[in-house]
N, C-alpha and C positions, 0 to 999 in steps of 0.2 A: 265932747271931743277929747279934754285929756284922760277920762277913763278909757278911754278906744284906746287913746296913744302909751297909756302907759299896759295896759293889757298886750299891747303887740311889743312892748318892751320886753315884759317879762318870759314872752312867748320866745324871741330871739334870745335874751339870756338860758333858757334852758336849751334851747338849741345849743349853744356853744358849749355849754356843757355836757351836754350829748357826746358832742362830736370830739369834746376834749380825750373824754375816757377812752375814744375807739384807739387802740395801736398800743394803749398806756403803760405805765409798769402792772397792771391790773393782768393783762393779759399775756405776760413774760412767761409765764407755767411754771410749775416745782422745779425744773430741772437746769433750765434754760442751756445754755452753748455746755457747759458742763456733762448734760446729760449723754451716757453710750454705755459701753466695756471696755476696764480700764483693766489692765495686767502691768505687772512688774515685781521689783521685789525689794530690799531692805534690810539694811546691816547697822552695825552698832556704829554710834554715832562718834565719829575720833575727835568731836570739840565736846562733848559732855562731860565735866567733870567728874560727877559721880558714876559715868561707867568702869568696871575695871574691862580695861582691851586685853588682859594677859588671858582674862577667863573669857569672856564675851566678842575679841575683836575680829575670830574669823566666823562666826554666828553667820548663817544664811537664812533670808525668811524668804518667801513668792507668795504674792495677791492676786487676787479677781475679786474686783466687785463690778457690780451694777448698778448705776447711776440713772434711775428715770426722771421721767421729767415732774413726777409727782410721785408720794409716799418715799418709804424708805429706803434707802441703800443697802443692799445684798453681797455677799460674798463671802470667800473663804481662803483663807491661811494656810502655808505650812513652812514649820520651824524649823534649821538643824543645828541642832548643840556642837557644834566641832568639838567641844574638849571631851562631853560626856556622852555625844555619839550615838544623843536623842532624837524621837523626830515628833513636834509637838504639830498637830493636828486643828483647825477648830475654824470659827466664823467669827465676820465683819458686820456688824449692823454699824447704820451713820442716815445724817441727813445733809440736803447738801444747801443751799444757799449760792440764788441763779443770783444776785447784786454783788456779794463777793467773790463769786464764782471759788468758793471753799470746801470741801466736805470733814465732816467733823463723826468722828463715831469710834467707836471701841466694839474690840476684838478679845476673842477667848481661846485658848487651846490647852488640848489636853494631851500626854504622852504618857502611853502605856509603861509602865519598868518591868511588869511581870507580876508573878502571883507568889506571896508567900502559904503556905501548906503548915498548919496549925493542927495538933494533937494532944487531947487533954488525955487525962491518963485513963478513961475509961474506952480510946481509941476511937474516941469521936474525932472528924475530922472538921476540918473548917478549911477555904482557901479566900486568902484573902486579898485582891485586889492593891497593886501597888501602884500609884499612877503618877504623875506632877502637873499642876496645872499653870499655865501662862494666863493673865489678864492686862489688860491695858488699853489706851485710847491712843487718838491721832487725830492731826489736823490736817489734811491735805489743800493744798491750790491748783487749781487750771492756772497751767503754763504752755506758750510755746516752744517748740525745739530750738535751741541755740546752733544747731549744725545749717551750717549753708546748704540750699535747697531744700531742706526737711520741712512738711509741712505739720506733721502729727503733733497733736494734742497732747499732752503732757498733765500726770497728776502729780507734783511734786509737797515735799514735805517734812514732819515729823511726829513721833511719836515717844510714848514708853508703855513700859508694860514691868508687872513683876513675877519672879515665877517661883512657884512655892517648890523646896526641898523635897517633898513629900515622906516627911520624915518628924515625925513631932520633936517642938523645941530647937528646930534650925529656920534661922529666918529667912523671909524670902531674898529673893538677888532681884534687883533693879538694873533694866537696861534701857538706856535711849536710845529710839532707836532715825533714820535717815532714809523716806522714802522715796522712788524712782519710778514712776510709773510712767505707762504710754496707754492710747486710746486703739483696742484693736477696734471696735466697729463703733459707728455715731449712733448704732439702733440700737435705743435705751432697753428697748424688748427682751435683746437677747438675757439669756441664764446663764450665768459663771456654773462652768465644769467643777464640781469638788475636787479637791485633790487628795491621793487613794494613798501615798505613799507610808508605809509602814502603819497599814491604820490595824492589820488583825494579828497576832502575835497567836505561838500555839500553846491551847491551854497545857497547866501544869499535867504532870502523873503524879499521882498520891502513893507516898512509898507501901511497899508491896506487904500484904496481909492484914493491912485498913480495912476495917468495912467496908462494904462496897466496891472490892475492888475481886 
C-alpha cells in the first residue's frame, strides 16, 4: 500500500510540474511586448559632457529597426553633419531582451567625401576613394507615450558612436548621442525600408590626356 501511495505521489508531483511550465517565462519568445517596427531619430546629447554641441549640437540621425520576436535586430541609419554637410549612411544590428524589455546593439555608417585622382610621373593614374566612417552602440528601452490619449509604444534611450576624420593622424570625434523612437507596426515581420539619401556621388574625371581617357 505505501508503494501504491507514494508512486501516485510522485505521479501528481510531476503533474504539477507539468502544468507549472505551461504559460511560463519558458514560453515569453525572443521578442516579447517589445517586438514590431520601430522608426525615429536622434541628436547629440546636451547632458554629455564629452560631447562638443558647437561642432555636433545640430547633428540629425533617423532609424528603423526590426524587433522580432526571435534572432536579431535589423535596421538602418542615416546621419547629417550640419557643420560639415555629410550624410553618413549604414546599419543597426542588436538583440533585444523580452524581461527588460531593452534592445542593445551597435550601428555603422559610412559617408562618401569623394575621390582623390593620383598620378605618378609615368602618367599612371590611380583614383582614390575618400570616405569617413561612423561606429557606435546603444541601449534602447520600451516605453510608453507620456502624451494624454497616446497609446504607441515607444523605444526610448542612448547611445555613442565615434567618427573617423578620414584623414590619417587626426583622431576620431566622439558623440553621445539621445534616442526617440515610436512603434510604426507590432508585426515584427515587417522589413525596415533603407535609407537612399546621398548614398551615390558622381565619379571623378581624370584630368584630360591621362591614359585612358
Amino acid at each position: 500500500m505505501k508503494k501504491i501511495l507514494s508512486l501516485l505521489m510522485c505521479y501528481v508531483f510531476l503533474q504539477a510540474e507539468t502544468f507549472a511550465l505551461k504559460g511560463g517565462p519558458g514560453n515569453k519568445g525572443g521578442g516579447g511586448a517589445l517586438s514590431g517596427l520601430y522608426a525615429g531619430i536622434f541628436t547629440a546629447d546636451p547632458n554629455d559632457p564629452k560631447n562638443d554641441l558647437a561642432r555636433h549640437g545640430s547633428d540629425l540621425g533617423m532609424f528603423q529597426i526590426q524587433v522580432p520576436q526571435t534572432g536579431p535586430s535589423i535596421g538602418t541609419i542615416v546621419i547629417f553633419d550640419f557643420q560639415n554637410g555629410e550624410i553618413f549612411l549604414g546599419l543597426v544590428n542588436g538583440v533585444s531582451d523580452p524581461d527588460t524589455q531593452t534592445l542593445t546593439g551597435v550601428f555603422k555608417g559610412i559617408a562618401r567625401l569623394g575621390d582623390e585622382i593620383l598620378q605618378d610621373d609615368k602618367g599612371n593614374v590611380t583614383i582614390v576613394e575618400i570616405v569617413q566612417l561612423l561606429s557606435g552602440q546603444l541601449s534602447l528601452k520600451s516605453a510608453q507615450s507620456t502624451k494624454k490619449n497616446a497609446f504607441t509604444q515607444r523605444l526610448v534611450g542612448k547611445g555613442v558612436s565615434t567618427i573617423s576624420s578620414g584623414f590619417f593622424g587626426v583622431p576620431p570625434e566622439y558623440v553621445g548621442w539621445v534616442f526617440d523612437g515610436f512603434q510604426q507596426t507590432a508585426n515584427p515581420t515587417s522589413t525596415p525600408t533603407p535609407f537612399t539619401v546621398g548614398a551615390t556621388l558622381d565619379p571623378p574625371t581624370p584630368p584630360a590626356g591621362t591614359p585612358g581617357t
